[in-house]
C-alpha positions as CSV (number, residue, x, y, z in Angstrom):
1,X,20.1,122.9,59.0
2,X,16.8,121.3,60.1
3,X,13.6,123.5,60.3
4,X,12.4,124.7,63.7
5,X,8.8,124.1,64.1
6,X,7.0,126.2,65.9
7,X,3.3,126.4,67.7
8,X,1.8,130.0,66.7
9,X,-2.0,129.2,68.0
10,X,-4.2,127.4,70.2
11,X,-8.0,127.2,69.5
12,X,-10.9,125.3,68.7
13,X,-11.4,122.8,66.0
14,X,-12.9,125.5,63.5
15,X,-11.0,128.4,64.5
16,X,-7.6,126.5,63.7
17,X,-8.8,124.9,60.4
18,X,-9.8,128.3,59.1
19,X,-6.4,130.0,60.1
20,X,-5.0,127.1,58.8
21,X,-6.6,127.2,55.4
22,X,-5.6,131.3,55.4
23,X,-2.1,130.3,55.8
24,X,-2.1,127.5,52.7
25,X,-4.0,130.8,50.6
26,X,-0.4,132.3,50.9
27,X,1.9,129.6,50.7
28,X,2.4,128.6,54.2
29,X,2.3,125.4,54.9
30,X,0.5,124.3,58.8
31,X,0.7,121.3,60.7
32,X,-2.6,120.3,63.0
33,X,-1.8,119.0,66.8
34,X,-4.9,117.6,68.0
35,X,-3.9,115.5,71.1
36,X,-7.6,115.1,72.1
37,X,-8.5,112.9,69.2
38,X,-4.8,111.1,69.1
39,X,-5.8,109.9,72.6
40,X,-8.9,108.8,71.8
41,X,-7.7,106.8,68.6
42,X,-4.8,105.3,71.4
43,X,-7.8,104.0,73.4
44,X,-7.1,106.5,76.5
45,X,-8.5,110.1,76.9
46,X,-5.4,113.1,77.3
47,X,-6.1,117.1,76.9
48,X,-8.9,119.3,76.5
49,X,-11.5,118.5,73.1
50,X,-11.0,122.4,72.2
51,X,-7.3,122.8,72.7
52,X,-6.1,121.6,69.2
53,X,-2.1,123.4,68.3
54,X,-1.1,125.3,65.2
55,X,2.4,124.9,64.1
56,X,4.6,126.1,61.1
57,X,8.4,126.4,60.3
58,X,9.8,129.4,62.0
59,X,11.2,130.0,58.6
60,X,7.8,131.3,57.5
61,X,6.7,133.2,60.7
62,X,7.8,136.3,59.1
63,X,5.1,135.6,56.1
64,X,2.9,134.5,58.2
65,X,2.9,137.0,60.5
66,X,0.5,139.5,59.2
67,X,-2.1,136.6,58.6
68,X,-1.8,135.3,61.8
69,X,-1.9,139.0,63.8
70,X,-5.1,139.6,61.5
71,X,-6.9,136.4,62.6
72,X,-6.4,137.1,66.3
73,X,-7.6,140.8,66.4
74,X,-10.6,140.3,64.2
75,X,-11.6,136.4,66.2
């Protein structure tokens, strides 16, 4: 059985690093979209510079729920 992945935030550069680094405190592990920066390594320009995706395995959404709910009431 593969392991859904799953986008659970779009931010800013800094906002998603620190939600990201919460996440690793408690054993979640987060994967960075950043399709600005891919685009500019390509040699074209695609998307928005402060529209950079969150993404985990749906397995741990329920762990990383409460994290997650925190970050975006208190941001």
């Amino acid at each position: 059985m593969k392991n859904e992945i799953i986008k659970i935030y779009t931010g800013t550069e800094v906002s998603v690093l620190y939600l990201k680094g919460m996440l690793e405190e408690i054993g979640v592990s987060a994967m960075i979209k950043d399709d600005f920066q891919s685009s500019i390594s390509a040699g074209f320009v695609e998307g928005t510079p402060s529209a950079i995706d969150l993404f985990i395995q749906k397995s741990e959404l329920k762990k990383a729920e409460p994290i997650i709910n925190d970050f975006i009431q208190n941001k």
